[in-house]
C-alpha positions as CSV (number, residue, x, y, z in Angstrom):
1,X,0.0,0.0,0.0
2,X,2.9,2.7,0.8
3,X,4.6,1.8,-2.6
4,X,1.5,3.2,-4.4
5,X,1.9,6.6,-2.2
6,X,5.3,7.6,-4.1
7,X,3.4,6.5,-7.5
8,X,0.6,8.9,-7.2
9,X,2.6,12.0,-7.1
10,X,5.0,10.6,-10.0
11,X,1.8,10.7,-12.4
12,X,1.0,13.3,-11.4
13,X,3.7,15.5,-12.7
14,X,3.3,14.2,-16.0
15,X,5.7,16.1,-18.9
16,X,2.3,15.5,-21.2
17,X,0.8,18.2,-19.1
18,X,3.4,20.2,-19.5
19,X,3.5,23.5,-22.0
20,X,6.1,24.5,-24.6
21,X,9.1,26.7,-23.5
22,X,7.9,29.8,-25.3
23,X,12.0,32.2,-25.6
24,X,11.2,36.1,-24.2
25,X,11.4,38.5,-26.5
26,X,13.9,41.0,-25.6
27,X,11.9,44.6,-24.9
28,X,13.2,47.9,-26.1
29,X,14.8,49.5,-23.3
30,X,13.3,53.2,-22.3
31,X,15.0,56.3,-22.0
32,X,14.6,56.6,-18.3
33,X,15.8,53.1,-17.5
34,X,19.2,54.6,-19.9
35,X,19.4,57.8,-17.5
36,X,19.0,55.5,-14.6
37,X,21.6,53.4,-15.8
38,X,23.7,55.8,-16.5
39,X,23.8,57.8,-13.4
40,X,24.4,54.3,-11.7
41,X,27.5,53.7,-13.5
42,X,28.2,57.3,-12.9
43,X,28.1,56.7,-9.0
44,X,30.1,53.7,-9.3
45,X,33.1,55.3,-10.8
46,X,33.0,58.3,-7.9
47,X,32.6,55.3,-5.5
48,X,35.8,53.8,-7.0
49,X,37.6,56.7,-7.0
50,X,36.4,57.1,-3.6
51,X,37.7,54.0,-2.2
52,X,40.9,54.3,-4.1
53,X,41.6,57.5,-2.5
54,X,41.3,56.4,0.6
55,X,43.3,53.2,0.4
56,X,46.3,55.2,-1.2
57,X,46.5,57.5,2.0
58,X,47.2,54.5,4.0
């Protein structure tokens, strides 16, 4: 009788169920998500500098 509980769940999770992988399309990306961006890179360079700065006086 226990040998039929592990069976049940195993057709269960049948791959004929299952749906075709369907690939994202890749979205156009806007021109506050580049401004974003960019003033993120910009704050990792200062940050950078930054930290180099500091290590240098040491």
């Amino acid at each position: 009788m226990h040998r039929f509980i592990f069976l049940f769940p195993a057709l269960l999770a049948s791959p004929a169920l299952a749906e075709g992988y369907d690939r994202p399309i890749p979205q156009a990306q806007s021109a506050t998500a580049e401004l974003w961006y960019a003033l993120a890179c910009l704050a990792l360079v200062v940050a950078m500098v930054a930290v180099q700065r500091l290590v240098s006086r040491r």
